[in-house]
ROVEXKOL-97740 format. One record per atom (N, C-alpha, C): residue number from 0; residue in three letters; atom name; x, y, z. Coordinates in steps of 0.2 Angstrom, whole numbers, always signed. Example, Ala and Ser with C-alpha at 12.3 -4.5 7.8 and 13.67 -1.06 7.14 Angstrom:
REM ROVEXKOL-97740
 pos code site     X     Y     Z
   0  Ala    N   +66   -28   +39
   0  Ala   CA   +62   -22   +39
   0  Ala    C   +66   -16   +39
   1  Ser    N   +64   -11   +35
   1  Ser   CA   +68    -5   +36
   1  Ser    C   +64    +0   +39
This chain:
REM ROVEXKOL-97740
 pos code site     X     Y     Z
   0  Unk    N  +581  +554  +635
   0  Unk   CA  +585  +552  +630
   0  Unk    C  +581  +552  +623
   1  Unk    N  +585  +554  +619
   1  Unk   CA  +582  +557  +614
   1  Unk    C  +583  +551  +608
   2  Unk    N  +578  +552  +602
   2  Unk   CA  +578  +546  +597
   2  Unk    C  +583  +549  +591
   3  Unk    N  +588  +546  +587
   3  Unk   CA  +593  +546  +582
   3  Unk    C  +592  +546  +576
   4  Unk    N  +591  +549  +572
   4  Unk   CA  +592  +547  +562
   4  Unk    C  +599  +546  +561
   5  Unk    N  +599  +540  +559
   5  Unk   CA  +606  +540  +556
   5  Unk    C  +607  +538  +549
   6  Unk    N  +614  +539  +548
   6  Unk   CA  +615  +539  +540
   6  Unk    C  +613  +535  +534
   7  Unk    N  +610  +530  +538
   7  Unk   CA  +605  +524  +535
   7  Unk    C  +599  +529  +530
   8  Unk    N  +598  +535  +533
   8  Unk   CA  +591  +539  +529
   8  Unk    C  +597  +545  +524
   9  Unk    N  +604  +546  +525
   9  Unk   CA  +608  +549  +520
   9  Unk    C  +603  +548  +512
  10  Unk    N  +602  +552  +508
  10  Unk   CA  +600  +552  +501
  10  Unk    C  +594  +546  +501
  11  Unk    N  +593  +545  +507
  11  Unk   CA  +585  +539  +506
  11  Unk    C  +581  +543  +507
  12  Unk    N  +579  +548  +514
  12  Unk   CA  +573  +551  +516
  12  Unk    C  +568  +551  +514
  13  Unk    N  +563  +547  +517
  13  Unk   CA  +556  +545  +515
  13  Unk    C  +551  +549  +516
  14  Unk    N  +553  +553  +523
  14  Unk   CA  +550  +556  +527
  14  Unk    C  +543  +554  +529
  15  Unk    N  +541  +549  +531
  15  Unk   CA  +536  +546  +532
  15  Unk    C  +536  +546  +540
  16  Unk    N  +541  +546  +545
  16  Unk   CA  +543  +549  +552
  16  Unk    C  +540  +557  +553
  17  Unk    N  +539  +560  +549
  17  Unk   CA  +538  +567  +552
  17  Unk    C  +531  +566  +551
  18  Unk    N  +527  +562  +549
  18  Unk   CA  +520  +562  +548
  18  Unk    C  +517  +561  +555
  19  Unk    N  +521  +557  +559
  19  Unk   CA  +516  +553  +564
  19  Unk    C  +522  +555  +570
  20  Unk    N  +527  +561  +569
  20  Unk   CA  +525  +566  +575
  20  Unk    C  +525  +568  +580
  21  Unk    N  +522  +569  +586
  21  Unk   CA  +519  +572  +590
  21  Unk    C  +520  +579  +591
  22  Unk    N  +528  +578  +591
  22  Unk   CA  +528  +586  +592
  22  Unk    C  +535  +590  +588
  23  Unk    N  +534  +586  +582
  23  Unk   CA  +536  +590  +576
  23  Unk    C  +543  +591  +577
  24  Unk    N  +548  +587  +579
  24  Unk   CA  +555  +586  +582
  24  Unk    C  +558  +583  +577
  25  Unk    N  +556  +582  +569
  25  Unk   CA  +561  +578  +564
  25  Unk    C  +562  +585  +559
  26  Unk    N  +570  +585  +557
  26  Unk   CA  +568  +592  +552
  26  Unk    C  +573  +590  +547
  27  Unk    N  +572  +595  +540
  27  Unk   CA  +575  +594  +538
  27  Unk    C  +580  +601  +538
  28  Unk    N  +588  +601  +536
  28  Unk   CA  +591  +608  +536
  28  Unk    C  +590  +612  +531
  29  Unk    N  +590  +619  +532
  29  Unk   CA  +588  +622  +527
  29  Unk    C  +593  +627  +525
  30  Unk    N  +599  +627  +532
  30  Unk   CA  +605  +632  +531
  30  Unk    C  +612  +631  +525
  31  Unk    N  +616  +631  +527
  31  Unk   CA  +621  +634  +521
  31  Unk    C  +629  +629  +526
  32  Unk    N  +626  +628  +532
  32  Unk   CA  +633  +624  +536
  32  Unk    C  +635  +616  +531
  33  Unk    N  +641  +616  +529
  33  Unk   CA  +641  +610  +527
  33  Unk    C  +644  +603  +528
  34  Unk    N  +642  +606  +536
  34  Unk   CA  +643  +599  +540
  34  Unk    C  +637  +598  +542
  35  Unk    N  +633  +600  +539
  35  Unk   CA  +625  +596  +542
  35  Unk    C  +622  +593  +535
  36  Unk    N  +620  +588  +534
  36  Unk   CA  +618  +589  +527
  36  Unk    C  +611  +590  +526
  37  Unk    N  +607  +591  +519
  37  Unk   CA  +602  +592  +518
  37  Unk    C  +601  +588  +515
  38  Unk    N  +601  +580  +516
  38  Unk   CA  +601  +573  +511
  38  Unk    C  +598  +569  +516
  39  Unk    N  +595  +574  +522
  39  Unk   CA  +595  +566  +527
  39  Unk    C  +589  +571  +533
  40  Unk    N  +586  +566  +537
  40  Unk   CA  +582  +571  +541
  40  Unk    C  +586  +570  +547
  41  Unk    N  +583  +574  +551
  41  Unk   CA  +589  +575  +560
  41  Unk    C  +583  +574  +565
  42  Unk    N  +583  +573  +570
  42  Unk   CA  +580  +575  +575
  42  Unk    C  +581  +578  +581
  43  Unk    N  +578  +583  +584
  43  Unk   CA  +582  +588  +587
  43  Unk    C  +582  +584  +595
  44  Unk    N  +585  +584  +598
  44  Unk   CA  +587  +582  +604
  44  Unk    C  +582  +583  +611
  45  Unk    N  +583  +591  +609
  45  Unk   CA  +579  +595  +614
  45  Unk    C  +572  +595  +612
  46  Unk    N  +568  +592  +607
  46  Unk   CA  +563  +594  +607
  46  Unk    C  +559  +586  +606
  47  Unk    N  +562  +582  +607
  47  Unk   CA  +561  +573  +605
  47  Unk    C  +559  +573  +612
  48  Unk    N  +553  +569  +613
  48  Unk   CA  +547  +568  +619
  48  Unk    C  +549  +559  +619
  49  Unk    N  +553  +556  +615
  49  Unk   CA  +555  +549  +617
  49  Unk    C  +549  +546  +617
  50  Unk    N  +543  +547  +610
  50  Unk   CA  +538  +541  +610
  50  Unk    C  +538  +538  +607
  51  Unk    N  +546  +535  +602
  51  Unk   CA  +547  +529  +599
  51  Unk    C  +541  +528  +591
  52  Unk    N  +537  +535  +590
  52  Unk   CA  +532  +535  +584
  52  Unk    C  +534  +534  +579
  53  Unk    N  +540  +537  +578
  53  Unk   CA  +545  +537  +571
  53  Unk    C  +547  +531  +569
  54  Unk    N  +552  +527  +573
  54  Unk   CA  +555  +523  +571
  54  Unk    C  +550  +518  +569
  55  Unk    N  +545  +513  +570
  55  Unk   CA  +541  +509  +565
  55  Unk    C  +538  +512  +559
  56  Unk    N  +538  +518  +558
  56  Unk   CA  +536  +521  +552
  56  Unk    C  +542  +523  +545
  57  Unk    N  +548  +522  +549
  57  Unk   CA  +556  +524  +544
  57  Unk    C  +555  +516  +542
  58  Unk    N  +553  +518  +532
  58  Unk   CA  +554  +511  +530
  58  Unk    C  +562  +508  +529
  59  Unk    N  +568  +513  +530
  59  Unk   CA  +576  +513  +529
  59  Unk    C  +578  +509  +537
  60  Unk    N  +573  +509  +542
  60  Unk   CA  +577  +505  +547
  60  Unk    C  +581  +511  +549
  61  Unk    N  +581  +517  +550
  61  Unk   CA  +587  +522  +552
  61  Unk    C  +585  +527  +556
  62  Unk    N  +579  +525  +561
  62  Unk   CA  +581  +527  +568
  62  Unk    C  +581  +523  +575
  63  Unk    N  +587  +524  +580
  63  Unk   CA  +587  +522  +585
  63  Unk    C  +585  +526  +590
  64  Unk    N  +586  +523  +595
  64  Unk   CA  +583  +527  +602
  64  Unk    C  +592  +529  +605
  65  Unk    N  +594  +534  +605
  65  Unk   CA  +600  +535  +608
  65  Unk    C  +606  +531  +611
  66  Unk    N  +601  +527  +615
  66  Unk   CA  +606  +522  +618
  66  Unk    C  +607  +516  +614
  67  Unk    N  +603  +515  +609
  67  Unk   CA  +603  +509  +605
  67  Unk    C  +607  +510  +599
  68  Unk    N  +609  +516  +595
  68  Unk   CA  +614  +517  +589
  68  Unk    C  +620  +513  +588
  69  Unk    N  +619  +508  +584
  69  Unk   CA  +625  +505  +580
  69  Unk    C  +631  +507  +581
  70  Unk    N  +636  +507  +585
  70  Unk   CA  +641  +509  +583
  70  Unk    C  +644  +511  +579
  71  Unk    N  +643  +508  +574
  71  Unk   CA  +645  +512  +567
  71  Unk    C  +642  +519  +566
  72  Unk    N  +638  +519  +569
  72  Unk   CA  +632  +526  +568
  72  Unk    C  +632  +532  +574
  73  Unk    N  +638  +529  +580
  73  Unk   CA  +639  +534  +585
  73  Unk    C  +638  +542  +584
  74  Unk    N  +643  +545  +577
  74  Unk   CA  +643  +549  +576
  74  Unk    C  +636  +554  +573
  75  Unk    N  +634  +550  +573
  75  Unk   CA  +627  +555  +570
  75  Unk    C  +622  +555  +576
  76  Unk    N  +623  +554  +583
  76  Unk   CA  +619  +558  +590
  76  Unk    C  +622  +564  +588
  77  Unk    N  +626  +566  +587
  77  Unk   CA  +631  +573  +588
  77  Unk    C  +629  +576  +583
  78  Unk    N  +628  +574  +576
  78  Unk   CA  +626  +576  +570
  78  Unk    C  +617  +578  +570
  79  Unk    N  +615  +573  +573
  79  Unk   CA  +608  +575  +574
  79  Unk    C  +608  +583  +579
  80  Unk    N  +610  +583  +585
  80  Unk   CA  +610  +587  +588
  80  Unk    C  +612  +595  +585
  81  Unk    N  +617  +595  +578
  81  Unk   CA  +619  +600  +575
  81  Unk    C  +612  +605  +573
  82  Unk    N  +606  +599  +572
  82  Unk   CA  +600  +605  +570
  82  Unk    C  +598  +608  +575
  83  Unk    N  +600  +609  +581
  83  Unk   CA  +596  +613  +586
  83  Unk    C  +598  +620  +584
  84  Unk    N  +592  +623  +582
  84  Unk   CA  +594  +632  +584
  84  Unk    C  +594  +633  +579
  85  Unk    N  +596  +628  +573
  85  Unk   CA  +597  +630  +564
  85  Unk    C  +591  +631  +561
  86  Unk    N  +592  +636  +555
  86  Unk   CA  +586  +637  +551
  86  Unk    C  +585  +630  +546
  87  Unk    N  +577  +628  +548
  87  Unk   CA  +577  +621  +547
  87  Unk    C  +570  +620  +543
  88  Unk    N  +564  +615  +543
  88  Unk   CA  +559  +615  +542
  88  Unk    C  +558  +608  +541
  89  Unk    N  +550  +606  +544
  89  Unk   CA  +547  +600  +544
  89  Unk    C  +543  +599  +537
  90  Unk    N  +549  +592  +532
  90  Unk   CA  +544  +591  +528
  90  Unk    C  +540  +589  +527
  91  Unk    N  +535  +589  +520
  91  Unk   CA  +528  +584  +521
  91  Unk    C  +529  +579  +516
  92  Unk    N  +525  +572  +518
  92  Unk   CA  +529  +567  +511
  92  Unk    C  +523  +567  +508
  93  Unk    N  +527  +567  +500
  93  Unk   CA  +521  +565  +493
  93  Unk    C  +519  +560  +494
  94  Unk    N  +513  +557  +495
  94  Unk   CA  +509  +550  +496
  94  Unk    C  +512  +546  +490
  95  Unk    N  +515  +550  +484
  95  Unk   CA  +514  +544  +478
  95  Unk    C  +521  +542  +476
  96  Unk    N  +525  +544  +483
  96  Unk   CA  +534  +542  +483
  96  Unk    C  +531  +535  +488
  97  Unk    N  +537  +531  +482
  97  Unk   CA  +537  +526  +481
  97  Unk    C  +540  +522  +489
  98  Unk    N  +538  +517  +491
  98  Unk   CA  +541  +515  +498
  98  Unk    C  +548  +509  +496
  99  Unk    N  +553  +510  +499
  99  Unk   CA  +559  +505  +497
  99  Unk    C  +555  +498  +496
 100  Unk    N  +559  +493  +493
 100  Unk   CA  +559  +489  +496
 100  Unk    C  +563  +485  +500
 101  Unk    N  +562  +478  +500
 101  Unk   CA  +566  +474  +506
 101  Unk    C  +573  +474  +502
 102  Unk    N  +573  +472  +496
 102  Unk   CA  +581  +473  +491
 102  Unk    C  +584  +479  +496
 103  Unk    N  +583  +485  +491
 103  Unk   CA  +585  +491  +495
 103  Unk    C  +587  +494  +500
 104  Unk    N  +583  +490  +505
 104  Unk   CA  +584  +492  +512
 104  Unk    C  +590  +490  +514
 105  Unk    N  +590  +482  +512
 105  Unk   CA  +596  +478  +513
 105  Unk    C  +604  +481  +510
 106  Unk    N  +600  +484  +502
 106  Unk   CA  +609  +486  +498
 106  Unk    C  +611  +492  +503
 107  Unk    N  +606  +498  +505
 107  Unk   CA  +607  +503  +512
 107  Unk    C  +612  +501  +516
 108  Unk    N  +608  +495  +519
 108  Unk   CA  +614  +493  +526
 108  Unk    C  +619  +491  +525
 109  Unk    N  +620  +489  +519
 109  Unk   CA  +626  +486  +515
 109  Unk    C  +631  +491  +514
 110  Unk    N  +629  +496  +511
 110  Unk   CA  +631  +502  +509
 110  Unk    C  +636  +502  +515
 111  Unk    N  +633  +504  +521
 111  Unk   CA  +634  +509  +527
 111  Unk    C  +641  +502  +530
 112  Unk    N  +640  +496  +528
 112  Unk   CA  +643  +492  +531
 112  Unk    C  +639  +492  +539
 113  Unk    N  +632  +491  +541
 113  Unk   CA  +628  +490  +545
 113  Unk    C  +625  +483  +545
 114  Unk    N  +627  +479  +550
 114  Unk   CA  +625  +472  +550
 114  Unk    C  +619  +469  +555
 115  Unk    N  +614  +469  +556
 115  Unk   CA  +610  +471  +563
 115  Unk    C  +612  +462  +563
């Protein structure tokens, strides 16, 4: 079972999850489909080793492990799984982007209507 980005990282992507890894499974799109967006990172399905590295490291709170997805956020295991096969790439974060804060995070979840 694969780990989720969901639309909690829409237009926030920190990308601090692709730093730590293991085996380079977060991407960003880089195609022309515009039902994948390029606002947000995915993680590929097939290529996700389920070692939970990512998710303490997303300072947005916006990944789950598959079985644990928000309801409201069901849609985006399907959406994430869109990246397999697509021209994509893993990016790298500028050290000097700035980290949310706790405000932020909270107006996010508020945004998305996500209540934990």
């Amino acid at each position: 079972m694969a780990y989720v980005i969901t639309k909690l990282c829409l237009n926030c992507k920190d990308i601090a999850c692709t730093q730590v890894c293991p085996v380079d499974c977060i991407y960003e799109y880089k195609g022309d489909d515009p039902s994948i967006p390029k606002e947000m990172l995915l993680i590929d399905p097939d290529e996700c080793i389920d070692c939970n590295a990512c998710v303490p490291e997303c300072p947005w709170e916006a990944i789950f492990e598959e079985s644990e997805v928000p309801d409201i956020f069901k849609d985006d295991i399907e959406l994430n799984a869109r990246i397999v096969g697509k021209e994509r790439f893993v990016p790298k974060r500028n050290p000097d982007d700035p980290i949310p804060t706790p405000e932020q995070i909270a107006a996010n979840k508020e945004k998305w209507g996500y209540k934990p």
